[in-house]
FIBAMI-679389 format. One line per field, with one value per residue: residue number from 1; x, y, z of N, C-alpha, C, O in turn. Coordinates in steps of 0.1 Angstrom, whole numbers, plus 2048, in hexadecimal, padded with zeros to 3 digits. Each point is the difference from the previous one (the first is absolute). Example, Ala and Ser with C-alpha at 12.3 -4.5 7.8 and 13.67 -1.06 7.14 Angstrom:
<sites>
n	(1; 2)
n.u	(884; 7F2)
n.v	(7C7; 80B)
n.w	(84E; 7F2)
ca.u	(7F7; 809)
ca.v	(80C; 80B)
ca.w	(800; 800)
c.u	(809; 7F8)
c.v	(80C; 80B)
c.w	(800; 808)
o.u	(80A; 805)
o.v	(800; 80B)
o.w	(807; 801)
</sites>
This chain:
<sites>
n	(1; 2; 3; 4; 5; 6; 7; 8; 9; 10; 11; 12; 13; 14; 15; 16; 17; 18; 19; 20; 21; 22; 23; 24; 25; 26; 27; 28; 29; 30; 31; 32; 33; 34; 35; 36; 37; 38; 39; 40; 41; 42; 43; 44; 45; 46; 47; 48; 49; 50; 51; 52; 53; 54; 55; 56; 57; 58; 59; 60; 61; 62; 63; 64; 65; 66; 67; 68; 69; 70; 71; 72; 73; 74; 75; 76; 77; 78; 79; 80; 81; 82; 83; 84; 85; 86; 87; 88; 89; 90; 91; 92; 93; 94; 95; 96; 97; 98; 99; 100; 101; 102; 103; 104; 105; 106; 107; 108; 109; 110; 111; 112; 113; 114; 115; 116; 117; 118; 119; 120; 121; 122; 123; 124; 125; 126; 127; 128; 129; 130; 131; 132; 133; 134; 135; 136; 137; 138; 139; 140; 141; 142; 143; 144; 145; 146; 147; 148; 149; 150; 151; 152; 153; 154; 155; 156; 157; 158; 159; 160; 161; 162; 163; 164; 165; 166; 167; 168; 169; 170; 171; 172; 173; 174; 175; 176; 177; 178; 179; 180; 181; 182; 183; 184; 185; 186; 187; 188; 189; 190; 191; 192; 193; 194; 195; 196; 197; 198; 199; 200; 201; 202; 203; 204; 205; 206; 207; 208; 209; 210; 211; 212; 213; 214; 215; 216; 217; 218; 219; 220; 221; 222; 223; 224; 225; 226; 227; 228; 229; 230; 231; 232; 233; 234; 235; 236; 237; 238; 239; 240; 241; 242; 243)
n.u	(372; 812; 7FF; 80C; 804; 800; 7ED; 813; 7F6; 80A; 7FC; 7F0; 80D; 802; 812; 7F2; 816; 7F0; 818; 7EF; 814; 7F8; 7F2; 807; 80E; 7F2; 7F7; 80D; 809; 7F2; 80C; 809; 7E7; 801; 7EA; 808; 801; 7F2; 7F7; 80E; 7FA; 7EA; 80C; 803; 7F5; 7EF; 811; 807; 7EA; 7FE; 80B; 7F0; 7F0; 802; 80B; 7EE; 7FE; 80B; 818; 7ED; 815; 7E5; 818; 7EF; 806; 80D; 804; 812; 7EE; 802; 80F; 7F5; 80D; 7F8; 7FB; 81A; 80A; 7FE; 80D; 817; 7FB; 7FD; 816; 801; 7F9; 80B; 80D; 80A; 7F2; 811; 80B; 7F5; 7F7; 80C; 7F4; 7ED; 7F8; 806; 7E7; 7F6; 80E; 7EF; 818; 807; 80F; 7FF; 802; 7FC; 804; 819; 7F4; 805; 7EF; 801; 812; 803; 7F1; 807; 809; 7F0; 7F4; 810; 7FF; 7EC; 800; 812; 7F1; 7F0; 7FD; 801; 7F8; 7F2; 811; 7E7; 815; 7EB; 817; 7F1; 801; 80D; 806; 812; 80D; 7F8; 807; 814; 809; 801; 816; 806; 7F3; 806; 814; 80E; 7F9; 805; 80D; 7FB; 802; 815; 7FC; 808; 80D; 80C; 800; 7F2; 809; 7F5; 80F; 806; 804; 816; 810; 7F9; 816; 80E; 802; 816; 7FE; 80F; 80E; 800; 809; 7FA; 7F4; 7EB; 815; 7E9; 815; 7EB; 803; 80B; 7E9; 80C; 7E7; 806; 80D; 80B; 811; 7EA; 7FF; 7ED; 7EA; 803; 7F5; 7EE; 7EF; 7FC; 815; 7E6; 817; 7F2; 810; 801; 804; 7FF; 7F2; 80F; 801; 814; 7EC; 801; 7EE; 7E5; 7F8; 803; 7EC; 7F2; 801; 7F5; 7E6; 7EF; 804; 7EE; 80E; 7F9; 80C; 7F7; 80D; 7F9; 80C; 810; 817)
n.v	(18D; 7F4; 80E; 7F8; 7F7; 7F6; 7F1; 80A; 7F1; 7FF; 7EA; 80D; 7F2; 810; 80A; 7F4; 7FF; 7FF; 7FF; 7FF; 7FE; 7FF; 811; 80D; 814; 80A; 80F; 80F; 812; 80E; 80A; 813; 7FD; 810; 7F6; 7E8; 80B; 806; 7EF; 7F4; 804; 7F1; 7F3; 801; 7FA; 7F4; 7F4; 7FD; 7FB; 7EA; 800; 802; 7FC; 7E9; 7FE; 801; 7EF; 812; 807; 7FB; 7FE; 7FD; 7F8; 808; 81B; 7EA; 811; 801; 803; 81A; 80D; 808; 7F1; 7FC; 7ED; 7FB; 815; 7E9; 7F1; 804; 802; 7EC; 7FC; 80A; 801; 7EE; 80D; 80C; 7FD; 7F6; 804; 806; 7EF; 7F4; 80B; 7F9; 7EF; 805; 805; 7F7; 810; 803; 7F9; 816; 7EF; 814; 7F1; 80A; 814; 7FC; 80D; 7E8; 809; 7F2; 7FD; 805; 7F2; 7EA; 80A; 7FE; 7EC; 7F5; 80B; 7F8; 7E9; 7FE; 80A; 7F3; 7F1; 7F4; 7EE; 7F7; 80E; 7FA; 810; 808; 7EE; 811; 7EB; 7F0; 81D; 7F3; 7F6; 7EB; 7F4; 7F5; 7F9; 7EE; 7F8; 7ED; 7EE; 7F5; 7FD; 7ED; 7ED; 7F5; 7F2; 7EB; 7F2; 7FD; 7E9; 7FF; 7FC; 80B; 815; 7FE; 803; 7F6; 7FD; 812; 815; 804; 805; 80B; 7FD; 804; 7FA; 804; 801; 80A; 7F8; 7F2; 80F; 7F5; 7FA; 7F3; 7F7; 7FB; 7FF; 7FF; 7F2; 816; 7FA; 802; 7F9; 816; 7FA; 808; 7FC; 80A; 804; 80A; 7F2; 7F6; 80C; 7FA; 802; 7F8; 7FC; 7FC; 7F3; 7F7; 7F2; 805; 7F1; 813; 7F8; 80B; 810; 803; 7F8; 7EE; 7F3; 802; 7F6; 7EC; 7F9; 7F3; 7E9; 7F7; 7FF; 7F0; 7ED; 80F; 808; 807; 7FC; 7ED; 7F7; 7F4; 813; 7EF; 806)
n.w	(563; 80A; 80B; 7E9; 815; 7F0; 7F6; 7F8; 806; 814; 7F9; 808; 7F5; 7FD; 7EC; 802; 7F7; 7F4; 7FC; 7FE; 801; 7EB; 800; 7F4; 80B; 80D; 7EF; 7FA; 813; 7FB; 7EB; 805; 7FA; 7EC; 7F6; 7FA; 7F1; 7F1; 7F3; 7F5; 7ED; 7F9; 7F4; 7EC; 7EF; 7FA; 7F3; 7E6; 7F5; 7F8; 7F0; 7EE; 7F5; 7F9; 7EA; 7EF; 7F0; 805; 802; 7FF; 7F9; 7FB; 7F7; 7F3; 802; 7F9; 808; 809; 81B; 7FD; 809; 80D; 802; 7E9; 7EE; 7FE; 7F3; 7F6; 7F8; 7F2; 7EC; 7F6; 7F9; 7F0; 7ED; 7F6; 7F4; 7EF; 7EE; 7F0; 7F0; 7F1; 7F7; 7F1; 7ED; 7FF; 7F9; 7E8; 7FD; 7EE; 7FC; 7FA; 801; 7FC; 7F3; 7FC; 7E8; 811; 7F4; 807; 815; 7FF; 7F3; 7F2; 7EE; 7E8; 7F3; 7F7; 7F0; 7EF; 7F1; 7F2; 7E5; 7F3; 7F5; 7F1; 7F7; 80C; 7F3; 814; 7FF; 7F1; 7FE; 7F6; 7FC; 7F1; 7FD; 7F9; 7F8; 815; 7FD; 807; 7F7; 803; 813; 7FA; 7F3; 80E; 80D; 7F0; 7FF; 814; 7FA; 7EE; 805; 810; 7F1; 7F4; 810; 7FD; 7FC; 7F0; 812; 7EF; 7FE; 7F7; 7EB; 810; 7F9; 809; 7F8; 7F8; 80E; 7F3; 7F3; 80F; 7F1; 7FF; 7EE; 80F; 7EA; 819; 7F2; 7EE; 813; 7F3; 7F8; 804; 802; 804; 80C; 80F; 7F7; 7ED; 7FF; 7FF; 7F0; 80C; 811; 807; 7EB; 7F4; 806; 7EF; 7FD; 80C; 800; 814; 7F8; 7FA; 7FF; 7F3; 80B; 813; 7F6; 7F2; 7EA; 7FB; 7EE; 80A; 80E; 7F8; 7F5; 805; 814; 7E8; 7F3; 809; 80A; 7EB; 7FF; 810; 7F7; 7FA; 7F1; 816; 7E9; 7FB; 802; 811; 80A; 7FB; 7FA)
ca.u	(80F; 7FE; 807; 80E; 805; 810; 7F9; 7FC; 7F3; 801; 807; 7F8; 7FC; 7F3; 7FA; 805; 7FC; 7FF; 7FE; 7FA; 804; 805; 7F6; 7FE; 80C; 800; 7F6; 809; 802; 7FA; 7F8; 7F2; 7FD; 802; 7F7; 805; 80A; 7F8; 7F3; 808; 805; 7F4; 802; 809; 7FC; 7F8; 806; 807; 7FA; 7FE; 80C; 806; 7F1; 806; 80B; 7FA; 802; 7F2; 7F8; 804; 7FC; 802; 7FF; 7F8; 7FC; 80A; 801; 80A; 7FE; 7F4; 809; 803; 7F8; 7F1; 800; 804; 7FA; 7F3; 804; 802; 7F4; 7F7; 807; 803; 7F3; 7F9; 80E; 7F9; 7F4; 7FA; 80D; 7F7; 7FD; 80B; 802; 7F4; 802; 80B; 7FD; 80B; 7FC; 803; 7FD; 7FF; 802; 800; 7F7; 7F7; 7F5; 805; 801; 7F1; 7F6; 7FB; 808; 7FE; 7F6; 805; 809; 7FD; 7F7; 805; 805; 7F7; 7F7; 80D; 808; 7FD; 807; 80F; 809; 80C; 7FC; 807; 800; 807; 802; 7F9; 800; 80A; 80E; 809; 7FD; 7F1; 7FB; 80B; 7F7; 7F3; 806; 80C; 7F4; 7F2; 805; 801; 7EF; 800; 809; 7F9; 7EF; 801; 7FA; 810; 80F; 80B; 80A; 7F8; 803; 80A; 803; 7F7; 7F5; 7FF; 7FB; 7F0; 7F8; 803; 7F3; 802; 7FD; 7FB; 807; 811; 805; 806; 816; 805; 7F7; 801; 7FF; 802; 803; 80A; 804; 809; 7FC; 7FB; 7F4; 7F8; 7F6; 802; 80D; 802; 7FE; 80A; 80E; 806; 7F8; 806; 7F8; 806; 7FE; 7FE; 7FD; 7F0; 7F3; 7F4; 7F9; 809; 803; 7F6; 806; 813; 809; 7FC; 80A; 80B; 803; 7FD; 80A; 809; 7FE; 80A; 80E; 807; 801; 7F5; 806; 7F9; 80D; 808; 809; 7FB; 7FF)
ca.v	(801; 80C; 80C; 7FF; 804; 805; 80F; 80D; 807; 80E; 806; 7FC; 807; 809; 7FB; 7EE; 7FB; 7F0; 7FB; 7F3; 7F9; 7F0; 7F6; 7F6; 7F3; 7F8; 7F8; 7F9; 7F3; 7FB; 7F7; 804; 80B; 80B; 804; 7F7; 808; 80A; 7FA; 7FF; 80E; 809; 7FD; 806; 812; 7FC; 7FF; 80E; 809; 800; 800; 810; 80C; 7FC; 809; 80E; 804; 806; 7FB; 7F3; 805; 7F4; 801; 7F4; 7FD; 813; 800; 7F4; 7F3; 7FD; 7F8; 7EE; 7F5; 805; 7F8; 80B; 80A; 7FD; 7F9; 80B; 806; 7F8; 7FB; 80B; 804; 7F6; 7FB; 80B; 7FB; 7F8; 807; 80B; 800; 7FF; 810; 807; 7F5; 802; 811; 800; 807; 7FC; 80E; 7F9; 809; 7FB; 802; 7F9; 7FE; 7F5; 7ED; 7FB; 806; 7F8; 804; 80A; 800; 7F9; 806; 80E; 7FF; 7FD; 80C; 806; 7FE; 7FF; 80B; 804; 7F4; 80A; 7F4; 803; 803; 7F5; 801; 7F8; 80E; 7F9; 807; 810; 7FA; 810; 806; 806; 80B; 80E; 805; 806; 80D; 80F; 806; 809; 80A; 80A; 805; 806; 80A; 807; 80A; 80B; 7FF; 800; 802; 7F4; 801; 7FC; 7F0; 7F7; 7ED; 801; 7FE; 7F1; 7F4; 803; 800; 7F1; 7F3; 7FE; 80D; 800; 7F3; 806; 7F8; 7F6; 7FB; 7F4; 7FB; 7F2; 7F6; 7F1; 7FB; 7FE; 80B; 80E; 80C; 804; 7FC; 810; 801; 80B; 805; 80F; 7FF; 7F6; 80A; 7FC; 7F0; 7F0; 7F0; 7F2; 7F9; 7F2; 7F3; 7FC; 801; 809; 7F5; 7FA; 809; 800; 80C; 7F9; 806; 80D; 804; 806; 80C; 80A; 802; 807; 80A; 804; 804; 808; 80F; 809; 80D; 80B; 805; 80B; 7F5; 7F8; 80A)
ca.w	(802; 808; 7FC; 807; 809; 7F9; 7FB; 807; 802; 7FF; 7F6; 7F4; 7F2; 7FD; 7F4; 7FC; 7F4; 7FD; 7F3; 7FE; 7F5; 801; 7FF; 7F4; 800; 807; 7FD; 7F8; 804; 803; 7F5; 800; 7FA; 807; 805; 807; 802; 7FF; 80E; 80C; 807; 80E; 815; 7FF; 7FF; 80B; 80A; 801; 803; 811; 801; 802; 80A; 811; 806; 805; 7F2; 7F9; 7E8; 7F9; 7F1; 7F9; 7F6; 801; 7EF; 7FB; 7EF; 7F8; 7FF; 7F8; 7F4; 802; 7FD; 806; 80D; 809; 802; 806; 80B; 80B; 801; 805; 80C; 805; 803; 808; 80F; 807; 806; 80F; 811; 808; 810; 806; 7FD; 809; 808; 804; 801; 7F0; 7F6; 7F3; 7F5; 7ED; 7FC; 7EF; 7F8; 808; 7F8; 7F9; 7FF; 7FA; 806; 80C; 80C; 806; 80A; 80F; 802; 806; 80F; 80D; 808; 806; 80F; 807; 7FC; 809; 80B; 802; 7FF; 7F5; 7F4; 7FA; 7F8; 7FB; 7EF; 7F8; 7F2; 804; 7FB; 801; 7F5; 802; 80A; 800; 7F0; 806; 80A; 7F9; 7F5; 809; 806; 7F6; 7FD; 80B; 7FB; 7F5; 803; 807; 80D; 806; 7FB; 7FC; 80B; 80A; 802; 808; 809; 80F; 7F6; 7F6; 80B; 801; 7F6; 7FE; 802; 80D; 80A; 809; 803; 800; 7FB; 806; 804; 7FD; 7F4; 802; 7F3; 7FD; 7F5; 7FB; 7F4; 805; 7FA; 804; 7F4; 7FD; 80B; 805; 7FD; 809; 80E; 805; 7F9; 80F; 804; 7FE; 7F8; 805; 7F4; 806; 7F3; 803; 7F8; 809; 808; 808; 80E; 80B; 809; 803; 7F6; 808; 807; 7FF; 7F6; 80D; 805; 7F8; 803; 80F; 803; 7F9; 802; 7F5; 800; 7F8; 7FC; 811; 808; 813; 80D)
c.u	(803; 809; 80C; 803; 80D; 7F9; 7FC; 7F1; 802; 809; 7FB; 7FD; 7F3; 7F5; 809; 7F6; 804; 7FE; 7F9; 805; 803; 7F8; 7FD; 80D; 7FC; 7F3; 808; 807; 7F8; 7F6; 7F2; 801; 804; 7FD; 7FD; 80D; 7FA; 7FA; 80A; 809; 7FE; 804; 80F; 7FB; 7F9; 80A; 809; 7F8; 7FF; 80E; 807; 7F7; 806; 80B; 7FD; 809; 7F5; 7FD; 807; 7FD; 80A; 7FF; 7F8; 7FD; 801; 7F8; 804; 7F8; 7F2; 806; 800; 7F4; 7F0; 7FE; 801; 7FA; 7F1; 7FD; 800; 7F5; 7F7; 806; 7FE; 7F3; 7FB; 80B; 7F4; 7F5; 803; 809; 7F8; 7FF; 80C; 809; 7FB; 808; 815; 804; 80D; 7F9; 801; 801; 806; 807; 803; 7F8; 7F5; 7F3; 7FF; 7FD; 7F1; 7F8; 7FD; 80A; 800; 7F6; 803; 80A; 7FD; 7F8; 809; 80A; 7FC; 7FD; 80C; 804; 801; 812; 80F; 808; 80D; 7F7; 809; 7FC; 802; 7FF; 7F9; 803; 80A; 809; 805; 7FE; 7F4; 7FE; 805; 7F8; 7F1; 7FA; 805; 7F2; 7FB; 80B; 7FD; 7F0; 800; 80A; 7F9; 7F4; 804; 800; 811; 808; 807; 805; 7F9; 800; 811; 7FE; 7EE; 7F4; 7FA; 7FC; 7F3; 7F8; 800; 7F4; 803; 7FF; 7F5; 807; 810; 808; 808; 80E; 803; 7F9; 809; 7FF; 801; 806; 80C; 805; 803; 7FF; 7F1; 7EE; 7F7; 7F8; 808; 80E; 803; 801; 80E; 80D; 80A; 800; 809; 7FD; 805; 7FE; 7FE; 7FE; 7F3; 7F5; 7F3; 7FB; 809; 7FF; 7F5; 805; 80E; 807; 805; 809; 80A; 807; 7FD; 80F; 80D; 804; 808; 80D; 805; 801; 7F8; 809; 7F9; 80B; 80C; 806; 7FD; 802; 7F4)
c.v	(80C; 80E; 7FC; 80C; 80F; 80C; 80A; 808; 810; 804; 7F7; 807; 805; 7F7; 7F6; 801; 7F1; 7FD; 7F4; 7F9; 7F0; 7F8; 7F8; 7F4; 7F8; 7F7; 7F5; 7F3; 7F5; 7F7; 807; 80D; 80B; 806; 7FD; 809; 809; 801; 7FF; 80E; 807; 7FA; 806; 813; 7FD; 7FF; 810; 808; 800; 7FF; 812; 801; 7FA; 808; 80A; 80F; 807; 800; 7F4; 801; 7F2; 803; 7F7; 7FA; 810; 805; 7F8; 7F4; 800; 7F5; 7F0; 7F7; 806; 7F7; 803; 805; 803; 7FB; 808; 80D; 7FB; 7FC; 810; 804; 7F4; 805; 810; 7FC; 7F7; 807; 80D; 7FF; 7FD; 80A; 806; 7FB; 806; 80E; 800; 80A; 7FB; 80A; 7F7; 80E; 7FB; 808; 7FA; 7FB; 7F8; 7F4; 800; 803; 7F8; 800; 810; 808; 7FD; 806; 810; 7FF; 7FC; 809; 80C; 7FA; 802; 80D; 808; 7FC; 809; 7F7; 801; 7FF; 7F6; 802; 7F4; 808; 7F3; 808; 80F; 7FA; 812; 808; 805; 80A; 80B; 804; 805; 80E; 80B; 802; 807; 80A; 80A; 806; 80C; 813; 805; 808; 807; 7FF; 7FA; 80D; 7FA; 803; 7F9; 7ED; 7FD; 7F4; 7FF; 7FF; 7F4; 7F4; 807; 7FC; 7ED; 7F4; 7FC; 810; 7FE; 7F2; 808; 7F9; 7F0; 800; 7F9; 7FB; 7F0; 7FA; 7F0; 7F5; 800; 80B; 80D; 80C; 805; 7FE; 80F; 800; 80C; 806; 809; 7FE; 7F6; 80B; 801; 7F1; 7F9; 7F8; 7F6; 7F4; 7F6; 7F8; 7F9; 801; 800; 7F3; 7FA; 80A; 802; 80C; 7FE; 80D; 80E; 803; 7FF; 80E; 811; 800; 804; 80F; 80B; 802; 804; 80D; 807; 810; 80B; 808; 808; 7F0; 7FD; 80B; 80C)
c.w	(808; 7FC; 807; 806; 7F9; 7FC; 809; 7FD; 7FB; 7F2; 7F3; 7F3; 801; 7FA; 7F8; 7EF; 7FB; 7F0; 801; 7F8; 804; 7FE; 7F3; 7FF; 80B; 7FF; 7F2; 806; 808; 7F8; 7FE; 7F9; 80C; 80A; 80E; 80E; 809; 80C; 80E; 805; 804; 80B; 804; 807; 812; 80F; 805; 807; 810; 808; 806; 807; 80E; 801; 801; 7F6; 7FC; 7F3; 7F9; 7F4; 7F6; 7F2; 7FD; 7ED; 7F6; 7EF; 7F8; 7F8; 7F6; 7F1; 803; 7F8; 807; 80D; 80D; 805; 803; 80C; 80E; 804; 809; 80E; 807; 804; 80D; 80D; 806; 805; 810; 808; 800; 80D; 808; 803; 80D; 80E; 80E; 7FD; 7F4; 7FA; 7F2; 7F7; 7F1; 7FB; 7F0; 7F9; 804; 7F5; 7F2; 806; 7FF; 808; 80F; 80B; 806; 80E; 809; 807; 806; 80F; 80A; 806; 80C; 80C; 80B; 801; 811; 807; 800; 807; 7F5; 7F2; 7F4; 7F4; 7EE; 7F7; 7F6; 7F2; 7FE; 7F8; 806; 7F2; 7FC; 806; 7FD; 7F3; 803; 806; 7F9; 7F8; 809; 805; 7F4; 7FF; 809; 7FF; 7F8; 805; 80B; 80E; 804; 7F4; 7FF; 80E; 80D; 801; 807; 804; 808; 7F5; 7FA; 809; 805; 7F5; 7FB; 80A; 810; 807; 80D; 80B; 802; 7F8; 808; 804; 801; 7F6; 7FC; 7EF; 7FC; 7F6; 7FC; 7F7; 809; 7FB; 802; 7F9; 7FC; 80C; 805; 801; 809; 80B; 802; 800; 80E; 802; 804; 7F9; 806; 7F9; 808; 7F1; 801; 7FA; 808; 809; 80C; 80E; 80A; 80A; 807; 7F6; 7FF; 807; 801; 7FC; 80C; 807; 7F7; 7FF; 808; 7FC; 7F6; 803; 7F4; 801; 7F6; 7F6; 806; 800; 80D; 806; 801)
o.u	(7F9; 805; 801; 7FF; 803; 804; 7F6; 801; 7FD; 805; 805; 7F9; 7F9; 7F7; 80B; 7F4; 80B; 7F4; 80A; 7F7; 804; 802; 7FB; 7FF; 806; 7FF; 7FC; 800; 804; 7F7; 7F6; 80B; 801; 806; 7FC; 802; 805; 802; 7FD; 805; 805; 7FC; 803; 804; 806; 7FC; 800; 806; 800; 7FF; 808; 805; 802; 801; 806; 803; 7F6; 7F5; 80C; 7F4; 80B; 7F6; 804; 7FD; 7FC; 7FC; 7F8; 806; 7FA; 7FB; 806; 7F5; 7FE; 801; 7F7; 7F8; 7FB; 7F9; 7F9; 7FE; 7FD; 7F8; 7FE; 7FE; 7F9; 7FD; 7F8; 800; 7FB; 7FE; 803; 804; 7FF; 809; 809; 806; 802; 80C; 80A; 7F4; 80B; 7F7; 7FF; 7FD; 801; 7FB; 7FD; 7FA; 7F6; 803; 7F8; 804; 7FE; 7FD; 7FF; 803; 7FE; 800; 805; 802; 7FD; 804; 806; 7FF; 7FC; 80B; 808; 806; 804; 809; 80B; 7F6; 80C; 7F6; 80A; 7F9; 804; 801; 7FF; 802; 7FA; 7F7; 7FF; 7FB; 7FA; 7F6; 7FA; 7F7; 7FF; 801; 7F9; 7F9; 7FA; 7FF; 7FD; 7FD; 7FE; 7FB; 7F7; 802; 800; 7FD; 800; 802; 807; 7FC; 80A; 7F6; 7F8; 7FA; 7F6; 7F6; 7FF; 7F4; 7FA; 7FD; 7F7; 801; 7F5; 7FD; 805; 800; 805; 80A; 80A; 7F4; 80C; 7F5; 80B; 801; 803; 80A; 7FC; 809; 7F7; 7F5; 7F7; 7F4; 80C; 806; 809; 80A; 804; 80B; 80C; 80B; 809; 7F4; 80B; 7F4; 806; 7F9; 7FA; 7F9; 7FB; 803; 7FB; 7FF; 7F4; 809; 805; 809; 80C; 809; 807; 80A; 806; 806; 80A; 80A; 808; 805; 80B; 7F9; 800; 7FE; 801; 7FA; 807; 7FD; 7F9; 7F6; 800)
o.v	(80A; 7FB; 802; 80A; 809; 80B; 800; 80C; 806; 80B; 7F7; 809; 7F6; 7F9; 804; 801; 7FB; 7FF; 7FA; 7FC; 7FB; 7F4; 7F6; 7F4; 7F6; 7F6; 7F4; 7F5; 7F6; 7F9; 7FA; 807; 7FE; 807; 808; 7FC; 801; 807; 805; 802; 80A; 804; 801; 807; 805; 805; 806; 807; 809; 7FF; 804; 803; 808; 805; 807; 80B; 7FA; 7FD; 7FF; 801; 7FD; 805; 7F6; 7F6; 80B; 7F8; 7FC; 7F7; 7F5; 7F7; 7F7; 805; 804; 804; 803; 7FC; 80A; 804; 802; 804; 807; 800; 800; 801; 804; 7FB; 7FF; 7FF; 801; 800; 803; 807; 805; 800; 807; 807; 800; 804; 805; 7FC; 7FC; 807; 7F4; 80B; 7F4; 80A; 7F7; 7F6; 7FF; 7F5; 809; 7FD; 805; 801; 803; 808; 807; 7FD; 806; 806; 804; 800; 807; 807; 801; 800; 809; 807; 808; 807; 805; 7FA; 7FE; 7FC; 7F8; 809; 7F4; 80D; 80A; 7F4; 80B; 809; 80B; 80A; 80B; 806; 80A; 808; 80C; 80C; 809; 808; 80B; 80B; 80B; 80B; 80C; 80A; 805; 809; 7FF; 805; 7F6; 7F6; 7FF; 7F9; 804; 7FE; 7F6; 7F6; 7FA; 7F9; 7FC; 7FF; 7FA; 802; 7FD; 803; 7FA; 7FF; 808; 7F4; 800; 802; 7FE; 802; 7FD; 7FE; 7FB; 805; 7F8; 807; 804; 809; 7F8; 802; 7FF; 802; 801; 801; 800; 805; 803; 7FA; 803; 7FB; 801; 7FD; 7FD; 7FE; 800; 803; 7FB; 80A; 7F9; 7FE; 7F7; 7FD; 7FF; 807; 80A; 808; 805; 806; 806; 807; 80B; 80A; 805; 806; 809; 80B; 7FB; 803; 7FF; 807; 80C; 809; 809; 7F5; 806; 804; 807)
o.w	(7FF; 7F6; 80C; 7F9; 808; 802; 808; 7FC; 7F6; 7FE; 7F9; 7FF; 803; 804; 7FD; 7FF; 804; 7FC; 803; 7FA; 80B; 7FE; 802; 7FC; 7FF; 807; 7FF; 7FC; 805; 805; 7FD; 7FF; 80C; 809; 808; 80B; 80B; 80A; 80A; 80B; 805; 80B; 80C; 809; 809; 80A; 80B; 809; 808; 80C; 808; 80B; 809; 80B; 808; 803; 7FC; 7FA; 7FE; 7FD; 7FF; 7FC; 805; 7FB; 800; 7F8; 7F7; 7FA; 7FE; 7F8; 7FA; 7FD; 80B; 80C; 807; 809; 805; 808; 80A; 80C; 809; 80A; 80D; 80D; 809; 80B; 809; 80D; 80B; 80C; 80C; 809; 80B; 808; 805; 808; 80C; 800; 805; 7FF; 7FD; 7FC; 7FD; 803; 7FE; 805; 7F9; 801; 7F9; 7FA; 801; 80B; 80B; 80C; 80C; 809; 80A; 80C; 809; 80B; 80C; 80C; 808; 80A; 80C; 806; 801; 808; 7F7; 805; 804; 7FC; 7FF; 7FB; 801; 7FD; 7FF; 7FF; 7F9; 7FD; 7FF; 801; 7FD; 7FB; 802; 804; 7FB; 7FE; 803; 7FC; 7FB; 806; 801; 7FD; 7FB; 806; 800; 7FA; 807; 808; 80C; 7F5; 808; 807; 80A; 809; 7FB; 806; 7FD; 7FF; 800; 7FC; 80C; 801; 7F7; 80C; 807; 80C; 7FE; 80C; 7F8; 803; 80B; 7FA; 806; 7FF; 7FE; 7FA; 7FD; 7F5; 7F7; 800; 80B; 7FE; 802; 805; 7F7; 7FE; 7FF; 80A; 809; 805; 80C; 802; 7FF; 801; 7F6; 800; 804; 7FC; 80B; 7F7; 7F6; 804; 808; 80C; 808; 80C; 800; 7FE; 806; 801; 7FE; 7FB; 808; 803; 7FF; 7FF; 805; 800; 7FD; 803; 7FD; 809; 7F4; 80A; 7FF; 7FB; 7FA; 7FD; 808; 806; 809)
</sites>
């Protein structure tokens, strides 16, 4: 599909974040287990991806699996483990292929060994690539991370190697799991729902949002570029006014 004409190139979000949501209601209407859901929203994630690297989006950051969802049905949660470990092994090379960094952010040591592994090697074999960087939040929740950040700053107070006075804004986002990532100025939500789920509180505190009723397995790079020309015509005031 080709890049509608209306998208200004030169005014591209940076960094594009992506709630993933919709997938178990659309494996429903469709008379099928969840899971069912699951599997089809890898072409969903497959198209987005190539979708931004053609408009030339450098960080693409996919909520893919939160703290929350350890709470779900085991099943599931296995399922999705196994869909996850099998999507990373074969798109590697598709990774390589379109110069995608793979990065990961989360309780990373919370997921099952074998994903883990797959996950670290394909970080590694990609980690060269400067095309765009395709971050996923696995086993992330905002809360998590902000509790994480505030134990390594206070550790850091107690042994002397900081001062209280020495923590500001600039610090704490060094200490947060996206450090080294510009916060996002677009953050894409599927499905309708109108809330943020505990995805990157701190880094969105600017962001544009954007709601689409669409359920993830449905979206495509169309979809992408509406929510991009939405984009485009809004005012980014930061809290200043137009003049």
């Amino acid at each position: 599909m080709a890049i509608p004409a209306a998208i200004d190139l030169q005014h591209l979000p940076q960094h594009v974040a992506i709630i993933m949501d919709g997938n178990g209601r659309w494996a429903k209407e469709q008379g099928k287990l969840r899971v069912f859901g699951h599997q089809n929203g890898v072409k969903a994630v497959k198209d987005t991806v190539e979708g931004a690297v053609e408009l030339g989006i450098k960080y693409l950051t996919l909520y893919a699996f939160s703290t929350e969802n350890w709470n779900r049905p085991q099943q599931e949660v296995n399922a999705l483990m196994e869909l996850l470990v099998k999507t990373i092994t074969k798109e590697t090379a598709t990774l390589m292929k379109h110069q995608i960094r793979l990065n990961a952010i989360g309780d990373l040591t919370s997921l099952p060994a074998t994903c883990y592994q797959e996950l670290m090697e394909a970080m590694e074999k990609t980690s060269a690539n400067t095309i765009c960087t395709l971050t996923l939040a696995l086993s992330y929740s905002s809360r998590w991370e902000l509790t994480e950040a505030l134990k390594t700053v206070a550790t850091k107070v107690k042994t002397g190697e900081l001062r209280s006075e020495d923590i500001t804004e600039q610090l704490l986002s060094e200490h947060l799991t996206t450090a080294g990532l510009p916060d996002p100025e677009l953050m894409i939500r599927t499905s309708g729902e109108l809330r943020l789920s505990n995805f990157m509180m701190w880094q969105l505190a600017y962001t544009e949002l954007y709601f689409t009723p669409k359920l993830w397995p449905d979206f495509r790079r169309s979809d992408l570029y509406e929510a991009i020309l939405d984009f485009q015509k809004r005012e980014r005031r930061f809290g200043k006014i137009s003049e």
